[in-house]
Each structure stands twice: as structure tokens, then as C-alpha cells.
N, C-alpha and C positions, 0 to 999 in steps of 0.2 A: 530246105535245100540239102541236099544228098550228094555224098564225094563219094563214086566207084572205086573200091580198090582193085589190085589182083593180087596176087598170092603173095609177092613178095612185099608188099606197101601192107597187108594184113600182120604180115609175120613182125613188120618194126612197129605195128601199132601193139599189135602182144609184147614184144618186149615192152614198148614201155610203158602197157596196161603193168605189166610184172614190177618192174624198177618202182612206179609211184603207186603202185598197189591200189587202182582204182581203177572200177570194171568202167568201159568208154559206151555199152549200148551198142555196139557195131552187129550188122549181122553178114553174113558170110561173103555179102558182094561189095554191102554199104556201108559208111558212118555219116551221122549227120555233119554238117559244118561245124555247129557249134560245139559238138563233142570233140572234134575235131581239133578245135582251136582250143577249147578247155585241155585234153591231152599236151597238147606243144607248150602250153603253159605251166602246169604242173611239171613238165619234163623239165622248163627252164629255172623251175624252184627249188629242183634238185640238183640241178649242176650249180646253183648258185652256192647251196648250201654244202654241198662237194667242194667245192672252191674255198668256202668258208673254211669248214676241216681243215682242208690242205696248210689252209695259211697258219691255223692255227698250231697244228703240226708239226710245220717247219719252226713257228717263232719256238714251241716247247724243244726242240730239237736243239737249237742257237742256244737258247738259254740254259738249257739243265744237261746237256751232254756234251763233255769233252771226248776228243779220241785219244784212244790207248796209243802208248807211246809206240813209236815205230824201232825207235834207234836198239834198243836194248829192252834184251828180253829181261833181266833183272828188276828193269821198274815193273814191268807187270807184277811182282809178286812182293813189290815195297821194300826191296833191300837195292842195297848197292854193290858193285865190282870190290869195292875196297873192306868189302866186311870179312872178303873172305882171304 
């Protein structure tokens, strides 16, 4: 069984031939179903693994960075008001 596309339902299946870097067998009008469904699955293993990232991201982010001081520009450079 065969899913008609048109140009624009073509053009997001290349994108996300491109994103999971896996040719889907489509030809200029068609794809099969099962390519089809293989596609939307591989897509949803990358946004998983995006997801994944992100969090992991965020936790290295919480953990290993504090923010520069806002009040005074003297901490930025490790001295103090009184040194001078």
C-alpha cells in the first residue's frame, strides 16, 4: 500500500530523510506505508534523544555554572572595593 504525497508532504518527508539521515525509497508522487511509518519512527527517536540532550544540558548547566556576579563589577576580576 502506497501514500500519495504532493509537493509539500514530499518536502517534510526530505527534511526528515535529512535530520535521521536515512534515504525512506519514496518516489516523486509515492511512499510506501511502511516507509512511511519507519520514517515517523526514526523521527520520534530523535526527538527523544534531543530531549535526552536537553536534560542533560540543563542538569550540567545547574551543576557546574554559577552566574557572574551582577552587583559589582570588582568581583568579576577577584578584588574588592576596600583594596583600594
Amino acid at each position: 500500500m502506497f501514500y500519495k504525497m504532493n509537493e509539500n508532504q514530499r518536502a517534510k518527508l526530505n527534511e526528515i530523510s535529512e535530520i535521521t539521515m536515512t534515504d525512506y525509497e519514496m518516489d516523486k508522487e509515492s511512499i510506501s506505508c511502511d516507509n512511511l511509518m519507519i520514517a515517523l519512527e526514526d523521527l520520534l527517536v530523535e526527538y527523544h534523544n534531543l530531549e535526552e540532550r536537553i536534560e542533560e544540558l540543563e542538569y550540567d548547566m545547574k551543576e557546574n555554572y554559577q552566574p557572574l556576579p551582577e552587583d559589582d563589577e570588582y568581583d568579576l576580576y577577584g578584588v574588592s572595593r576596600n583594596d583600594f
